[in-house]
MITORVEX-459752 format. One record per residue: x, y, z of N, C-alpha, C in turn; residue number from 1. Coordinates in pm, whole numbers, plus 50000, padded with zeros to 5 digits. Example, Ala and Ser with C-alpha at 12.3 -4.5 7.8 and 13.67 -1.06 7.14 Angstrom:
<atoms>
51319 | 49431 | 50780 | 51230 | 49550 | 50780 | 51320 | 49670 | 50780 | 1 $
51285 | 49775 | 50708 | 51367 | 49894 | 50714 | 51290 | 50003 | 50787 | 2 $
</atoms>
This chain:
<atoms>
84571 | 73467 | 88087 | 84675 | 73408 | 88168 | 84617 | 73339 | 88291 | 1 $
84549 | 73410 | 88385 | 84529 | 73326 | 88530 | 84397 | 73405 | 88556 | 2 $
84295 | 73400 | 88418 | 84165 | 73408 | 88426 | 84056 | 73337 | 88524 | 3 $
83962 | 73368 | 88574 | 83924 | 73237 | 88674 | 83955 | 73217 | 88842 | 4 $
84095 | 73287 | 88818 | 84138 | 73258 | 88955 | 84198 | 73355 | 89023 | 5 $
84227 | 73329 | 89184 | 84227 | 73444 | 89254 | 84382 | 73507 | 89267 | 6 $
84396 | 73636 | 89249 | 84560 | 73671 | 89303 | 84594 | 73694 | 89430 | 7 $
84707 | 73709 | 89440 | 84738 | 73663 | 89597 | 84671 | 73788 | 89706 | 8 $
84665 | 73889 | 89605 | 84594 | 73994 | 89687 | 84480 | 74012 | 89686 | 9 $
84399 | 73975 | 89627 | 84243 | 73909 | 89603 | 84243 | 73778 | 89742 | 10 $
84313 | 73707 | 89717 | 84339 | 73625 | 89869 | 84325 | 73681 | 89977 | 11 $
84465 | 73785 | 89991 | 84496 | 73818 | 90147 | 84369 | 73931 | 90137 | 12 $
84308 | 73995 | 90071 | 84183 | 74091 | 90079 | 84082 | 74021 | 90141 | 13 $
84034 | 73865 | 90113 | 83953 | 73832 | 90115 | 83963 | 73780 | 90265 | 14 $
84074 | 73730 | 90318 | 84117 | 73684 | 90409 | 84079 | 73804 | 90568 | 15 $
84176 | 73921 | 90507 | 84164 | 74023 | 90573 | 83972 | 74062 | 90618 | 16 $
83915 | 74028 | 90492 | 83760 | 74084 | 90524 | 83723 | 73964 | 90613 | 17 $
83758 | 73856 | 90614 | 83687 | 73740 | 90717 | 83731 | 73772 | 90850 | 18 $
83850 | 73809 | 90870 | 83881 | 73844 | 90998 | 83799 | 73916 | 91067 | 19 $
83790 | 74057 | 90988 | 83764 | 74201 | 91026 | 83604 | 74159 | 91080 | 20 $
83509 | 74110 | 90992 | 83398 | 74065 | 90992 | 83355 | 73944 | 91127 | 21 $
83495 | 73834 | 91186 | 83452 | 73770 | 91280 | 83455 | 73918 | 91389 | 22 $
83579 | 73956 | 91388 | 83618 | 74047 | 91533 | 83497 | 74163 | 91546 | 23 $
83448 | 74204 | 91436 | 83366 | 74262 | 91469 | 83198 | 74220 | 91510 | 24 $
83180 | 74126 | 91497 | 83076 | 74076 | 91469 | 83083 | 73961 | 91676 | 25 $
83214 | 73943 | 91666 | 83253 | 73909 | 91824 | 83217 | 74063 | 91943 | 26 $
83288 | 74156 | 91864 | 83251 | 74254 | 91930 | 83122 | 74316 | 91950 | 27 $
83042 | 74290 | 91886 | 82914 | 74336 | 91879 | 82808 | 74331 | 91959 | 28 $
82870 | 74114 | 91937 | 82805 | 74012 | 92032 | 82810 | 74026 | 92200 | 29 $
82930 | 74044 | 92186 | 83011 | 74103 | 92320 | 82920 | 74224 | 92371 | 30 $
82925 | 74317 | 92338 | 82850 | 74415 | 92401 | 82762 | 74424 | 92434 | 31 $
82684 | 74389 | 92319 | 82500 | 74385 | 92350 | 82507 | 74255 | 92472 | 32 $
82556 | 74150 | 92462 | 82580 | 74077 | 92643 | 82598 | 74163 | 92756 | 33 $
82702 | 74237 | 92716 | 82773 | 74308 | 92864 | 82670 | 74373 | 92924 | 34 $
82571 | 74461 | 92811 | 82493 | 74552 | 92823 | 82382 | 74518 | 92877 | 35 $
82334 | 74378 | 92849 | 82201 | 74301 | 92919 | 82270 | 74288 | 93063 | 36 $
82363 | 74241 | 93087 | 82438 | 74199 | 93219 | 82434 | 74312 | 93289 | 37 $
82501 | 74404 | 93233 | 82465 | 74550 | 93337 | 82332 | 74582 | 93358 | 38 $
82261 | 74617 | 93327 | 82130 | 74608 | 93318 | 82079 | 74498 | 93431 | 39 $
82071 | 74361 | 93392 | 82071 | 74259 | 93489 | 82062 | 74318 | 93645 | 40 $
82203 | 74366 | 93653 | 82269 | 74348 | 93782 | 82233 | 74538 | 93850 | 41 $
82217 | 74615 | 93771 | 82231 | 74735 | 93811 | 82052 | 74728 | 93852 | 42 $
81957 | 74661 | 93767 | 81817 | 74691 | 93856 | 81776 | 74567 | 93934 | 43 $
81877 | 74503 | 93976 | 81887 | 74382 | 94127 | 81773 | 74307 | 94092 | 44 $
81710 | 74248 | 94028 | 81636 | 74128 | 93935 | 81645 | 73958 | 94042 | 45 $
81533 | 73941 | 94053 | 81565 | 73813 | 94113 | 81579 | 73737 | 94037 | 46 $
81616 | 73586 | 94050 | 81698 | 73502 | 93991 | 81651 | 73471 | 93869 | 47 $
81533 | 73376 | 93848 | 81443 | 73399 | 93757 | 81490 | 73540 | 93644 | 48 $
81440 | 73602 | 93631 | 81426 | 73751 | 93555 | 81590 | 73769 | 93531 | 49 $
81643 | 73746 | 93622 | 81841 | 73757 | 93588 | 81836 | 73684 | 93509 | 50 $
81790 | 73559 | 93511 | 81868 | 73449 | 93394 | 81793 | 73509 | 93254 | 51 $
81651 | 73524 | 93259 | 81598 | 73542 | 93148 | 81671 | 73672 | 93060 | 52 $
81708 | 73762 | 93170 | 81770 | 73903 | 93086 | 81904 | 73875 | 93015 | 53 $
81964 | 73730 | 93069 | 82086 | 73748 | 93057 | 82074 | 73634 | 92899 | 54 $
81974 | 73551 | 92907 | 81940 | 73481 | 92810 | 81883 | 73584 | 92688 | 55 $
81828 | 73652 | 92736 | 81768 | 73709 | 92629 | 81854 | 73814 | 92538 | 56 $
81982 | 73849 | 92659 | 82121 | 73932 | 92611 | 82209 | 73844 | 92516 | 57 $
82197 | 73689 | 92545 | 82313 | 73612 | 92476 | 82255 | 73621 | 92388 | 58 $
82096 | 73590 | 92305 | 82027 | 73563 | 92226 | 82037 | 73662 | 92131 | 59 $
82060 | 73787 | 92154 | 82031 | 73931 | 92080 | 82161 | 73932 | 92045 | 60 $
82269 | 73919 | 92141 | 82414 | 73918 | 92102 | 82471 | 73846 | 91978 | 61 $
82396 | 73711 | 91986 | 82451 | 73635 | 91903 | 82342 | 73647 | 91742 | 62 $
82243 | 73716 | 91720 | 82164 | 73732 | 91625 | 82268 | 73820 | 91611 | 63 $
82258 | 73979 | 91666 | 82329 | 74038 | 91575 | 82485 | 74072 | 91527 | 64 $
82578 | 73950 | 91604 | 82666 | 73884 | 91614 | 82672 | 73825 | 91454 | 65 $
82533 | 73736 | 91430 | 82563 | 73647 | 91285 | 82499 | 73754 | 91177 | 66 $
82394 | 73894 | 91204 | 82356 | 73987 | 91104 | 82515 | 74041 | 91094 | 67 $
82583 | 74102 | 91124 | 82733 | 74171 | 91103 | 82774 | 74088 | 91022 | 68 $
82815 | 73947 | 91080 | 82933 | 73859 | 90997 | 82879 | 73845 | 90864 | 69 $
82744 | 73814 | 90854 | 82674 | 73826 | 90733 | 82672 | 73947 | 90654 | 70 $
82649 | 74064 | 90653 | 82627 | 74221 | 90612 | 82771 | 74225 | 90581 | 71 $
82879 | 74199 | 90646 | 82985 | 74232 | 90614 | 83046 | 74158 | 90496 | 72 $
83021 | 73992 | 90477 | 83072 | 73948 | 90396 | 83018 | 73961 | 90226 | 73 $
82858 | 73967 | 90262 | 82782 | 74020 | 90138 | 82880 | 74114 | 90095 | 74 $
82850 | 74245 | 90149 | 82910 | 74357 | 90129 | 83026 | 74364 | 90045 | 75 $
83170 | 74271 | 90072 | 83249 | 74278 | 90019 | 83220 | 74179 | 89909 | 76 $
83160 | 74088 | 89879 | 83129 | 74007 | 89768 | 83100 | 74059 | 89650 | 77 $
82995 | 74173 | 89696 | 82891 | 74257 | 89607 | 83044 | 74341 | 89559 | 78 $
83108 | 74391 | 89654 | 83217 | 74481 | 89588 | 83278 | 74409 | 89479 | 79 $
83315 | 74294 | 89524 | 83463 | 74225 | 89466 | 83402 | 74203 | 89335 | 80 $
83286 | 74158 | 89351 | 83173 | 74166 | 89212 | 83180 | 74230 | 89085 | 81 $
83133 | 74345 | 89128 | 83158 | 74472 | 89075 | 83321 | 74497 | 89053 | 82 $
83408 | 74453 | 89105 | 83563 | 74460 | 89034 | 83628 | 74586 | 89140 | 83 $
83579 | 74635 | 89262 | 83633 | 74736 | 89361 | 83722 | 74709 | 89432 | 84 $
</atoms>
């Protein structure tokens, strides 16, 4: 009948995992920032060394920002794969 193609709950599943996977993967990013920033500011860093910590916080944030969004979407692929 509708071999091939996706059902609507195969949709909204798939939909649901892209979400879950940005917000978390935002959140992640988010933290590991906040966490360089505190850090930053709590051992009083001159300007120089502030920017670099805070660069080096966005940098880590956003790697493992795109490892999550990635790990997560595999993940459910490999499931949906397998028929779970």
């Amino acid at each position: 009948m509708d071999m091939g193609r996706e059902s609507r709950w195969e949709k909204d599943a798939m939909t649901v995992e892209i979400v879950f996977a940005l917000v978390t993967a935002a959140a992640l990013a988010g933290l590991i920032f906040v966490v360089s920033w505190a850090l930053a500011l709590s051992l009083d860093l001159p300007g120089s060394a502030e920017r670099r910590v805070l660069a080096g916080g966005a940098l880590l944030g956003a790697l493992a920002g795109v490892w999550r969004l990635a790990r997560v979407l595999l993940r459910f692929d490999k499931q949906r794969r397998l028929g779970r």
